[in-house]
Residue, then its C-alpha position, 0 to 999 in steps of 0.5 A: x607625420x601625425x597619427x590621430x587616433x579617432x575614437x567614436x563613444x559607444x552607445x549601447x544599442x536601443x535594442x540592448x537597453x531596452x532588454x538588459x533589465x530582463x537579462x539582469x533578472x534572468x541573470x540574478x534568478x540563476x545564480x540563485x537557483x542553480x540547476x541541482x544535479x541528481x541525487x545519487x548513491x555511489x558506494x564504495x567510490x564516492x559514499x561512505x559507509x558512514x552513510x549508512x544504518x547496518x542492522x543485525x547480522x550486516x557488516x562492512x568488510x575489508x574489500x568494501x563490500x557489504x555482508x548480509x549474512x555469512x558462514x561463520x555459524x552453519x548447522x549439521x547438513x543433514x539437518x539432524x542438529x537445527x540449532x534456532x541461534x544460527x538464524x541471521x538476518x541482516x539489512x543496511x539502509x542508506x541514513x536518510x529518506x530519498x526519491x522513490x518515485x522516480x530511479x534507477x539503480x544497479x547493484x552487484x551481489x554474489x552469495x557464496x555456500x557454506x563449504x562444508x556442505x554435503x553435495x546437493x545441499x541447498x544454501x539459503x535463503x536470499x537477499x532483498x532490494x528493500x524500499x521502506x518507509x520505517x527507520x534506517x534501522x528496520x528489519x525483518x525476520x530470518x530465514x524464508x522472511x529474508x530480512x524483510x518480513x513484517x516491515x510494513x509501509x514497504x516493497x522489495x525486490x526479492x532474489x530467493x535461493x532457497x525452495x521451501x515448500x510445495x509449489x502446488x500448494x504456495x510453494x516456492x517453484x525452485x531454488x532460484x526465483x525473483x518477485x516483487x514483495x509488499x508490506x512485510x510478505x514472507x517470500x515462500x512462494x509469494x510475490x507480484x510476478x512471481x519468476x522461476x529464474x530456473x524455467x525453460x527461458x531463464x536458465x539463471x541459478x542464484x546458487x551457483x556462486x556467481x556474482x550477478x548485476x541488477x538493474x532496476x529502472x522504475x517510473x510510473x508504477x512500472x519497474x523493470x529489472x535487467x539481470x546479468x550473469x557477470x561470470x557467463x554475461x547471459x542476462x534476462x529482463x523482467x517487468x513488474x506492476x507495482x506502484x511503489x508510492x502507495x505501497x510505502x505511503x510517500x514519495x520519499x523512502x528509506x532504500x538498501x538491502x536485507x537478506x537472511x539465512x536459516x537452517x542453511x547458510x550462504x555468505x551474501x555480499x553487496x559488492x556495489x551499489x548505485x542509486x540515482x533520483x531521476x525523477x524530481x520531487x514535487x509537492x504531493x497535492x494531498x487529498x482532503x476529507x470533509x465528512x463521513x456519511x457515517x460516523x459511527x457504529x454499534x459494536x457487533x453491527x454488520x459490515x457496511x458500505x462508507x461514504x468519503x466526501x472530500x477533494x484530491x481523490x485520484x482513481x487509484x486513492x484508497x481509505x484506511x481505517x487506522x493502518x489497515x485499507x478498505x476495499x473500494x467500491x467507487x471513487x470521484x474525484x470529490x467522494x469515495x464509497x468503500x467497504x468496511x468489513x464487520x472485523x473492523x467493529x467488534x470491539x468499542x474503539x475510534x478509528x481514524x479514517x484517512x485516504x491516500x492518494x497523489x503520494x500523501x495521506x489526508x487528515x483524519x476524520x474519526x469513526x467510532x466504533x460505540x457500545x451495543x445499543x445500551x438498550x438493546x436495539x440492535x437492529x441491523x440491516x442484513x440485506x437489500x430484497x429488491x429495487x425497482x421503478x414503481x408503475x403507478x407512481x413513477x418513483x424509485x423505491x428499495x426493499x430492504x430486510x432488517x432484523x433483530x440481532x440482539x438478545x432483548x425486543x425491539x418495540x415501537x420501531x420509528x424510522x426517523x432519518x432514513x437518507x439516501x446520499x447521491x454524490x457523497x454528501x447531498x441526500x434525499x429523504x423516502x417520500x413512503x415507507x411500508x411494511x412488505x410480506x415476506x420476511x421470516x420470522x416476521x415481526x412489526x414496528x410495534x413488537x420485535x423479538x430477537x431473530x424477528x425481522x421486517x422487510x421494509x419498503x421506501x419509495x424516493x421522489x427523483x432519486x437517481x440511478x444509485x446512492x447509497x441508503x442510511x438508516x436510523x431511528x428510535x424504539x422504546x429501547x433506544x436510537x439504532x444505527x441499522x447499517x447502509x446499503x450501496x443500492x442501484x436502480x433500473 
């Protein structure tokens, strides 16, 4: 008997052929882009303590925890014999900016007293969840600074065991409280959603010895923290508002631990600690500045109000001259109008003005901060009077009073570029400017002695319902920069 075999060629079906090539790619664009699992920080089990930056008085012990500050110094209980050396402070950062953005972490901690210490005596001073963006090598100051003090560019959630001063007047409310620090605060009675954890609700002493758990979730500008008490399981949940990109000027930080002691000591451990990104980093799109309605100003000129015209501006943006932030009056997407203080020009410098928004810093652009009027024409705005429509023309107009704030007179006053901006960079120029009676001591155009001043009107052709109103010009003595004012109209 024969036994055939019958084999048919297999083809591959239409359907197949014709969507292999996609598959193929498809295929190709996994293998070279794999799924990128969540950074995380896992220590003691998986990440070493070469891992990290430990700074001042930090060590890593023999049970693998990590120590702030200890007892190994303590000073006279009844606090006859203060000695400044037994001041510690302590920090550890992990070596290398992560994801701040998006995360969660739990920690476990436990701050034990110095035994020697005469019943009722209180320990100090508390330890901080630190995220900066400085150098893994940051710390701040001891005692009520918990490390942490003067770090700028920084938030922290702050566990203070330590009551130090009057709670009416700023104080501490007790020994055992938790708030949200930022830019290098002392933690004496400061912080968003500042928490008595000893109130009515609470019932959580930091000093009592036990080891505590923290953890911390934070997404979009919100973090929350779950505090359990390992030794009696009772745990509390507490929310705070703070928006941790802007505070430390990116979307990356440095992330670890500061703690510190003063008169009293404590022994404070991180016992273990884990960090997870859970929110991806994506390319910030960064704000971009393309002029200053201003870009200079006499030394000694009054505080003013300062056009940023640009593109990236989110509602939550705001501006730096150098590092220190400027208070907004508005902001568009494309402009932003704010508030610089007389402080910032009392001196000859250049600042560099920045805005910081989407999680990135723009460019610089400069303002410079220039010599009085080597003339002596310091003609300075001082206030708006009035606005208003006017009846018989119909036009828009403002009446703003000026005076003379140097020690010499003025003479031959000339308003020669008097601006109104609308929408950052577009501007109208006055159609009519008169003097008004009014102003006290009142000078003119023609002679304006020291403390001497003129209230002028300007009427503007379709101008719009605010904008913001700049005002230049020339005398015997000089050109002056007199100052803005934001102005709205009825």
């Amino acid at each position: 008997m024969t036994i055939r075999y019958l084999c048919r060629k297999v083809q591959p079906s239409r359907l197949l052929r014709r969507w292999m090539p996609a598959l193929l790619a498809l295929l190709a664009l996994a293998a070279a882009n794999p799924v990128k699992a969540a950074f995380t920080i896992d220590y003691p089990s998986t990440t070493p303590s070469s891992a990290f930056a430990l700074n001042g008085d930090a060590a890593f012990l023999g049970d693998l925890s990590i120590q702030l500050t200890s007892v190994a110094q303590s000073n006279d209980p009844n606090q006859s014999n203060y000695d400044a050396t037994v001041v510690q402070a302590g920090s550890v950062f992990y070596n290398a900016p992560v994801n701040v953005s998006k995360f969660n972490t739990t920690f476990r901690f436990r701050l034990t007293p110095w035994a020697g210490r005469a019943p009722g005596d209180p320990w100090a001073d508390g330890l901080t969840f630190a995220i900066q963006n400085n150098d893994p090598t940051a710390l701040g100051g001891g005692g009520s600074g918990l490390g942490y003090s003067g770090l700028p560019s920084s938030v922290a959630l702050k566990f203070k065991t330590f009551a130090l001063g009057d709670p009416a007047n700023g104080g501490d409310p007790s020994s055992s409280t938790v708030s949200m620090l930022v830019n290098g605060q002392d933690a004496v009675g400061s912080g968003i959603g500042l928490t008595d954890l000893t109130a009515s609700g609470q019932d959580f002493d930091l000093g009592s010895g036990a080891t505590f758990r923290a953890d911390v979730a934070y997404a979009n500008s919100s973090l929350a923290l779950t505090l359990t008490n390992e030794d009696t399981g009772r745990s509390t949940t507490l929310k705070f508002a703070v928006n941790i990109p802007a505070f430390v000027q990116s979307n990356t930080a440095y992330v670890g631990f500061t703690g510190a002691t003063g008169l009293f000591v404590s022994d404070q451990r991180i016992l273990s600690w884990q960090y997870t990104e859970s929110g991806s980093i994506t390319t910030p799109i960064r704000p971009t500045l393309t002029g200053l309605s201003l870009s200079s100003a006499a030394v000694g000129s009054p505080a003013f109000q300062l056009t940023i015209t640009g593109a990236g501006f989110t509602p939550n943006a705001f501006a730096r001259f150098d590092n220190t932030p400027l208070s907004n009056v508005s902001v568009t997407p494309t402009s932003m109008i704010v508030n610089v203080p007389a402080g910032l020009l009392t001196a000859k410098r250049t600042w560099n003005v920045t805005v910081f928004a989407n999680g990135a810093t723009s460019n610089a652009l400069p303002f410079r901060v220039t010599s009085t009027n080597a003339s002596g024409a310091a003609l300075h705005i001082i206030g708006v009077f009035r606005t208003g429509n006017d009846q018989t023309t119909g036009r828009r107009y403002a009446v703003l009073l000026l005076e003379n704030q140097g020690t010499t007179e003025i003479t031959n006053i000339d308003f020669n570029d008097v601006r109104l901006f609308v929408n950052g960079t577009n501007y109208i120029v006055p159609v009519f400017m008169t003097l008004e009676p009014g102003a006290s001591p009142a000078g003119s155009l023609t002679t304006l002695p020291p403390g001497y001043r003129l209230q002028v009107r300007w009427e503007f052709e379709n101008a719009p319902s605010q904008g913001q109103l700049s005002v230049f010009g020339t005398s015997a003595q000089g050109s002056f920069n007199a100052g803005t004012r934001f102005l709205n109209f009825p």
